[in-house]
Structure formats: C-alpha cells, structure tokens
C-alpha positions in Angstrom: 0.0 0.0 0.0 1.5 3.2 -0.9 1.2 5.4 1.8 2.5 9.1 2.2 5.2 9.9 4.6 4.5 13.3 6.6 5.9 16.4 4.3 7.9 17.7 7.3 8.3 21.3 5.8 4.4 22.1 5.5 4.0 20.4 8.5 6.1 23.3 9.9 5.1 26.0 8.1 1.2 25.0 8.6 1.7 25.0 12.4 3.8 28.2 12.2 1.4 30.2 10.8 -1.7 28.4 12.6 0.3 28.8 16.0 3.1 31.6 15.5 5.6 31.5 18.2 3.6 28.1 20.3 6.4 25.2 19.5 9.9 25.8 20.1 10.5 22.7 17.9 9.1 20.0 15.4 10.8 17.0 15.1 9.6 14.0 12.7 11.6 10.3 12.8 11.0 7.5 10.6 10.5 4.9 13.7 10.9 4.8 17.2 9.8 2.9 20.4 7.8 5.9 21.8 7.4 9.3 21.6 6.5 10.0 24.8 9.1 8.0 26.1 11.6 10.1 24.0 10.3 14.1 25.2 10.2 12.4 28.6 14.0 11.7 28.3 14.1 15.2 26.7 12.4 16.7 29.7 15.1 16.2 32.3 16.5 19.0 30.9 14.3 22.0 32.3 15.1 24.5 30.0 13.1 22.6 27.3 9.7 23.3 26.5 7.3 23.5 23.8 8.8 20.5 21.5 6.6 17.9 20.0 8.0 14.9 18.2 6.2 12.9 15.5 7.2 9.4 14.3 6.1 7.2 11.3 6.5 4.0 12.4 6.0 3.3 16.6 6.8 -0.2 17.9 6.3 0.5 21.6 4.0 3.3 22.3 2.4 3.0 25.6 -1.3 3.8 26.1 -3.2 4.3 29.8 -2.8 0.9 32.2 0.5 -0.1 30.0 -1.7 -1.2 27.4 0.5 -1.4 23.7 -0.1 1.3 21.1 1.8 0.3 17.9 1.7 2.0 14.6 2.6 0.7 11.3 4.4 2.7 8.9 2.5 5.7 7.4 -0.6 4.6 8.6 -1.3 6.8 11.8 -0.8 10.1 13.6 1.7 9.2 16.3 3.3 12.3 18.2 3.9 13.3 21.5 3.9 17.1 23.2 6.2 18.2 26.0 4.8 21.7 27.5 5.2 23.5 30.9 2.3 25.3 32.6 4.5 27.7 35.1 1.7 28.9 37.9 -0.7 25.4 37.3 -1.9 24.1 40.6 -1.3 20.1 40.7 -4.9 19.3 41.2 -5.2 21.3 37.5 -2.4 19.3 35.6 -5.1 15.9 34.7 -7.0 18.6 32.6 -4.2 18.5 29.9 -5.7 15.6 28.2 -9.2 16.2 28.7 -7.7 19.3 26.4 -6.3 17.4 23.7 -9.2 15.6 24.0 -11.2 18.8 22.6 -8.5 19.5 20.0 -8.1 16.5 18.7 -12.0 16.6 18.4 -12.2 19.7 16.6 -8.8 19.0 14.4 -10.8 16.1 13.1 -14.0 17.6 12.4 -12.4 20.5 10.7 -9.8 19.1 8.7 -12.4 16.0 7.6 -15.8 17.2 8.4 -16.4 13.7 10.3 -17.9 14.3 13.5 -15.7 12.2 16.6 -16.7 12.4 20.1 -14.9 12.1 23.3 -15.0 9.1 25.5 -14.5 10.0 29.7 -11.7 10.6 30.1 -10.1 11.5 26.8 -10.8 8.6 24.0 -11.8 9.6 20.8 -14.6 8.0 19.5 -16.2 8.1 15.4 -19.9 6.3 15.2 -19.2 4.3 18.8 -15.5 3.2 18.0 -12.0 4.2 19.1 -10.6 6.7 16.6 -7.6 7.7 18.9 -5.9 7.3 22.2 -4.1 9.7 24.6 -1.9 9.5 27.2 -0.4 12.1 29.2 2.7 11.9 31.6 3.8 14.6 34.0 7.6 14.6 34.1 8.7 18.0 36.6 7.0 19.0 39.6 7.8 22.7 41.1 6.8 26.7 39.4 6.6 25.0 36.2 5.2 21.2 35.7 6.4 19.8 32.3 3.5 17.3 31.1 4.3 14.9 28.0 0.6 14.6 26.2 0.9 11.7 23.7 -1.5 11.7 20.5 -2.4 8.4 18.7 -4.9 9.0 15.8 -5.9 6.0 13.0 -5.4 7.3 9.4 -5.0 5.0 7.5 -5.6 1.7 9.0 -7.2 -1.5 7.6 -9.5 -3.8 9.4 -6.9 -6.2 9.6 -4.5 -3.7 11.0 -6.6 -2.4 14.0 -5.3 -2.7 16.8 -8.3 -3.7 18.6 -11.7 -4.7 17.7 -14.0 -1.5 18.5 -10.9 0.5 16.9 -11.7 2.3 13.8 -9.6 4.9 11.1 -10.4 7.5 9.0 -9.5 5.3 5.9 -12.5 2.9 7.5 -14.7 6.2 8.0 -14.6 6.6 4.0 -11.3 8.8 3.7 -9.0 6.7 2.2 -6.6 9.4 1.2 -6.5 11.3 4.1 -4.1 13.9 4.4 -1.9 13.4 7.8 0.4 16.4 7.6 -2.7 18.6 7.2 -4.6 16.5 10.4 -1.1 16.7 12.2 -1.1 20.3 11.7 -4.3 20.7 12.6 -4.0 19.0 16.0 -1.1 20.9 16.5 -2.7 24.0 16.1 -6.1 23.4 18.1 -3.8 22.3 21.1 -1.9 25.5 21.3 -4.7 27.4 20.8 -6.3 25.9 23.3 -3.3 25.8 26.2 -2.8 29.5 25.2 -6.5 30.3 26.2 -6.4 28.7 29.2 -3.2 29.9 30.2 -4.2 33.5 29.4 -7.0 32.6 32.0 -4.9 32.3 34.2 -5.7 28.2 34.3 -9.0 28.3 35.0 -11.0 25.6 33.9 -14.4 26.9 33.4 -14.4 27.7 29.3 -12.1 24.4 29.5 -15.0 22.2 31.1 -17.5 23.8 29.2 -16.2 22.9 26.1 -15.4 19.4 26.7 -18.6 18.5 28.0 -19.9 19.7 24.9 -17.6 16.9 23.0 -18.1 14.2 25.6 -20.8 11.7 24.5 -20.4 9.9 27.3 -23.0 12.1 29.7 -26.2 10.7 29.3 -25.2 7.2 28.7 -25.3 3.7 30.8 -22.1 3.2 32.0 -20.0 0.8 33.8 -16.6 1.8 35.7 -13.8 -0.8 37.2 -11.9 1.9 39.3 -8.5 1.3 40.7 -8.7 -1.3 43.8 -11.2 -3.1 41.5 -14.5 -1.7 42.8 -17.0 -1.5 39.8 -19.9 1.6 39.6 -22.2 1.2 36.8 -25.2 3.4 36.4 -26.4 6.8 34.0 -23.0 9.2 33.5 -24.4 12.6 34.6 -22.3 15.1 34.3 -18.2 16.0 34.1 -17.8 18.8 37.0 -15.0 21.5 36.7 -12.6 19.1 38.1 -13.0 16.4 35.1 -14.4 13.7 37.3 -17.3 12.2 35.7 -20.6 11.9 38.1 -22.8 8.4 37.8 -25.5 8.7 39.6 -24.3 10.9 42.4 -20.9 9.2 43.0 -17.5 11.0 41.1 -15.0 9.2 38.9 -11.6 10.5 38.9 -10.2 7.8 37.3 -10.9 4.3 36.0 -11.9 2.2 33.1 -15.3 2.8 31.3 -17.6 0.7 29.3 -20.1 2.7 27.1 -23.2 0.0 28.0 -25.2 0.3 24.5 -23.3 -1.2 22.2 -20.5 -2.6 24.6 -17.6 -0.2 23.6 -14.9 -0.2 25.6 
C-alpha cells in the first residue's frame, strides 16, 4: 500500500502560521519505540519546553494501564507534546488531556468534516468506535510542571490492521486518502490554541469544562466503571464537573476504566 510519509516542511510552516511563536521545535523520525518515552527523556532538561516529536513507524507506544499502542508505517498520527504550565496548581495538571481531548476533536472535524466524540476521560470516539488514544505523563513538579501529552490517531488503517476490535480509522470512516500532515497540523494547532487560552485565563477551567462536555458523549449514557482497587460503579454518567471527574448517579470518577453499555464499547 502506498502510503504518504509526513511532508515535514508544511508540517512546519502550517503549524507556524496556525500557532506563531507556540512550538519551540518539530521534530519528525522514521520509527521509534515511543514518543513520549523520547520528550520524557528530553524533559530532564528543564530549559526545554514547547517541542513535539512525531514518528512514522511506533513499535512500543504505551497507552493508559501499560496497554500497547503500535503504529505501522505511514498509517497513523503518532506524536507526542512536551509543554510547561509555570503557575498550574497540581490538582489542574489531569485537565491537559481532557484538552487534547477537545483538539483532537475539533482538528478532526475541521480538517475531515467527520464528527468524533470524546469518551470520559479522553478517547476519541467516530460512530461508537476508538478513533484515537491519549496519554499524558507529568515529568517535573515545582513553578513549572512539564506534562508529555501523547497523540495516537488511526489514518490509514485497515481492518486487519486495527489494533483492537472496537478501533476504527479515518480510511474505514470513508477517507482513504487522508491527508496526515494537514490533520497533524491541525492538532497541533487546536492544542496550542487551546493551552494558550487557558493559560491566558490564568488556568481556570471553566471555558475548558465547558467545552469538553460539549464533545463528551459519554453524559447521558449507561455506563459501567472498574476503578483502581477493583471496585465496579455502573449506572447513567451525569455530568463532568470543573474538576474532570465524571458523576454516575451521584458518586465521582476520577479515574478508571469505562464501558459505554449500549453497544459494549470499551
């Protein structure tokens, strides 16, 4: 299959005039185990901020509980953002991926005119199956808390290719020539934009919350949640507060696993 490989220059320019001044650096490999595993490395250094690192092929990506998250060749959107939110409060840093939830969302729909959703806490879901993955990893406490916010988005992906069976791509969508240096840039760009607005609110989650909950299909659904320690909560999702937790019934999730009930998604 002949697949495209990301056009590295217009990946840069598109993002630099989307985003001017936003990424200090765009780097693109042919393969590597993982990205995020790579900016976290990166991130020891504390001088380094705003870098995002893209790769073709991925033969170890990691996604939330240590599950796998391999790309073929051309076939994905694999990347990985380092940023530091100087003046964040801990209890604020699990909203970065609940943000690129929202871009990622909005990247897709406006680059594509499909219509994804988000899955609590920050799946990507097109017509009930997983479209992408994210996982994000905070790697510097103190003033300035660097977070490493991986992106794993199907393209171009076959059945046979999926990586699981409620996965889905683009390609299986009905784009089968779906341009990934235009969606990369486009990600790129809705997740600045949307760091730099809530930074200029001084981190306040409120236009944040508001906007996810808009994406989240999730609310109003029967749901059923193994948390950590193995207790299991299943019920009608209600509501994501200003803190991300997701209400069923009248009992907050902070974290855990959940099942969509009508039609078994996981």
């Amino acid at each position: 299959m002949n697949r495209a490989p990301i056009d590295t220059p217009r990946l840069r320019s598109s993002v630099a005039a989307a985003a001017p001044s936003f990424y200090d650096r765009i780097d693109v490999v042919d393969s590597t185990g993982s990205t995020n595993a790579d900016l976290v490395l990166r991130a020891v250094d504390r001088s380094i901020d705003r870098q995002v690192l893209l790769a073709e092929e991925q033969v170890n990506g990691r996604g939330r509980h240590l599950r796998e998250w391999v790309s073929p060749p051309h076939a994905q959107i694999s990347l990985s953002i380092l940023v530091r939110l100087p003046g964040v409060v801990p209890a604020k840093l699990g909203w970065l991926p609940l943000l690129a939830g929202v871009a990622v969302v909005d990247a897709v729909r406006s680059a594509t005119g499909l219509d994804p959703e988000l899955k609590w806490p920050n799946d990507v879901l097109l017509r009930g199956r997983k479209l992408a993955g994210i996982l994000a990893e905070v790697v510097a406490a103190g003033d300035t808390p660097g977070v490493v916010t991986g992106i794993g988005l199907n393209v171009d992906l076959t059945e046979d290719e999926l990586p699981v069976p409620h996965a889905t791509s683009l390609r299986l969508a009905g784009l089968p020539e779906a341009d990934r240096t235009a969606l990369a840039a486009a990600i790129l760009a809705e997740f600045a934009r949307r760091v730099s607005a809530w930074q200029q609110a001084d981190w306040d989650t409120t236009e944040l919350a508001a906007a996810y909950r808009e994406r989240c299909t999730t609310i109003g659904l029967e749901v059923r949640a193994e948390l950590p320690g193995g207790d299991v909560v299943t019920g009608t999702a209600t509501r994501v507060d200003d803190s991300g937790r997701l209400f069923i019934g009248e009992r907050g999730v902070s974290a855990g696993d959940v099942t969509h009930l009508r039609g078994q998604y996981r």
